[in-house]
C-alpha positions in Angstrom: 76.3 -76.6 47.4 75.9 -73.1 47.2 72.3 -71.3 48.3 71.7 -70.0 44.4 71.7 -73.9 43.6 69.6 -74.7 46.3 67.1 -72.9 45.4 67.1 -73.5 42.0 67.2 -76.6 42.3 63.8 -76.7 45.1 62.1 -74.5 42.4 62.6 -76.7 39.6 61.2 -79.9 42.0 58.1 -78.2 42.9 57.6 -76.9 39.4 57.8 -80.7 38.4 55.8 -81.6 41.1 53.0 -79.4 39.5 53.6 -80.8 36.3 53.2 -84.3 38.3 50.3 -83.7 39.9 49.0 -82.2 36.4 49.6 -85.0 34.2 48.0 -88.0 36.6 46.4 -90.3 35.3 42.3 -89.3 34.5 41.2 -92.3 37.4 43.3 -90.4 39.9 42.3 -86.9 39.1 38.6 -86.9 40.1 35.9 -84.5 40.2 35.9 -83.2 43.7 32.2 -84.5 45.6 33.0 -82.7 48.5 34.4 -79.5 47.1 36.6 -77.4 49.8 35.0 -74.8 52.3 36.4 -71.5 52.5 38.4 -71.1 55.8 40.5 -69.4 58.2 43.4 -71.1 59.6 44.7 -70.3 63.1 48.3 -72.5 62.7 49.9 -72.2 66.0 46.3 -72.8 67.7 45.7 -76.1 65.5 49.5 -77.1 66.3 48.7 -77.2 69.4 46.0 -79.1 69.1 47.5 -82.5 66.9 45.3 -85.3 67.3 47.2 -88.2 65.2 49.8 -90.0 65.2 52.4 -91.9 63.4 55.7 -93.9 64.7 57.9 -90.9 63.8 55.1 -87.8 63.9 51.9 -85.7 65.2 49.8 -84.4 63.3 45.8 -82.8 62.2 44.3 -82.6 59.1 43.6 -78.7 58.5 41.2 -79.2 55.4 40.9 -81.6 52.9 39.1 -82.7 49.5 39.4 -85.6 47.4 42.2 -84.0 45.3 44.3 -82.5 48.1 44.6 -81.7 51.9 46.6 -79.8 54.0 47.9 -81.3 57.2 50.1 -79.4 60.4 52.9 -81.7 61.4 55.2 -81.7 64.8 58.9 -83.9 64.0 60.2 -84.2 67.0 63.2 -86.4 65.8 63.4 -87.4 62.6 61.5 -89.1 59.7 64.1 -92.2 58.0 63.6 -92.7 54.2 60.1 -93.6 52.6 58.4 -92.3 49.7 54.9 -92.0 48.7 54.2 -93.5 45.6 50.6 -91.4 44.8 51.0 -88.1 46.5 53.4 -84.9 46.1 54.4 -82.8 48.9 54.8 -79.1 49.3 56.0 -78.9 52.6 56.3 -75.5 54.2 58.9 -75.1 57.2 57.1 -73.0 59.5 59.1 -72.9 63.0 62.6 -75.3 63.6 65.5 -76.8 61.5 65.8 -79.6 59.6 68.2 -81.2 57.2 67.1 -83.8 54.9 67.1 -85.7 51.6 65.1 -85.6 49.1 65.7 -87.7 45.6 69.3 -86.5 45.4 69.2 -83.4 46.9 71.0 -82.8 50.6 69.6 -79.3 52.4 69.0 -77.6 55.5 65.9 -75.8 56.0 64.1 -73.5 58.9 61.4 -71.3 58.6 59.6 -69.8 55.4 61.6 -72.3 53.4 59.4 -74.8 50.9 60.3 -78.3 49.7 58.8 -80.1 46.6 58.7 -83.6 47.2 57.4 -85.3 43.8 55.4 -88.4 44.1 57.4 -91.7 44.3 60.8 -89.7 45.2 62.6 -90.5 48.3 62.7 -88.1 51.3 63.8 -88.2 55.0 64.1 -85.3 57.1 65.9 -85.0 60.6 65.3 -82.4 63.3 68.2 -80.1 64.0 68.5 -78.6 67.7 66.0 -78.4 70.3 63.6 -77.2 68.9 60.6 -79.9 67.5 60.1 -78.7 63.7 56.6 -77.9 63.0 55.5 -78.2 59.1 52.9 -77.5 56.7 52.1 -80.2 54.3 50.1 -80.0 51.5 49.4 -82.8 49.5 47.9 -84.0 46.0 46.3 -86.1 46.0 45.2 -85.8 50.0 48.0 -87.4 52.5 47.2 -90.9 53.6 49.4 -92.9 56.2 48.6 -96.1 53.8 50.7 -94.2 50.7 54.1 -94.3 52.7 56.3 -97.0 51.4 59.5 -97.2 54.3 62.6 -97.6 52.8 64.1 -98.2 56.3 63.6 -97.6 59.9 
């Protein structure tokens, strides 16, 4: 697929991951109690620092509010198919390469690159080289380990 497609084709998924996220049902969109403090991020410091764990990942929870969060995440290997059947994904490659699947969509992508991963679609992502791939996720509503549904292992 050429890189024009690509692209086009990753803008229009996290366009309709907006709309997703926009159109929720009234139950899941909440009035945020705990509304979000203003904040610097140092990212490679808190990468450094990941202090969870999954069976395929590390990560930290960089901020967070009942309608979204942002987590750092280090793949070393590679994350097999699952979905999340409440939360979209905006994941932001910030250092490594990775090629994955997401819905119907094959890519590669390294640094700078964003994926829209729409709420219920199935992704899996694999590392590519040496090099662990570090990630920004940020998720409506907030990532939870509970909303992953594995479609194999």
């Amino acid at each position: 697929m050429k890189k024009k497609t690509m692209r086009a084709i990753f803008v229009l998924m996290f366009i309709a991951g907006i709309v997703v996220g926009y159109l929720l049902p009234g139950d899941i969109k909440t009035v945020t109690k705990k509304p979000l403090k203003a904040g610097v991020f140092d990212i490679p410091k808190r990468l450094g620092q990941l202090d969870l764990e999954t069976s395929y990942f590390k990560y930290t929870v960089v901020a967070g509010t009942e309608t979204g969060s942002i987590e750092l995440i280090r793949l070393e290997d590679k994350i097999p198919m699952h979905m999340h059947p409440k939360e979209n994904h905006f994941v932001y490659v910030y250092k490594g390469r990775a090629k994955g699947t997401v819905g119907n969509v094959n890519a590669e992508v390294g640094p700078g690159q964003m994926v829209a991963i729409p709420a219920g679609v199935p992704h899996r992502f694999e590392r590519i080289g040496d090099t662990p791939v570090e990630i920004i996720l940020f998720s409506t509503p907030p990532f939870t380990p509970d909303d992953t549904v594995w479609l194999e292992k």
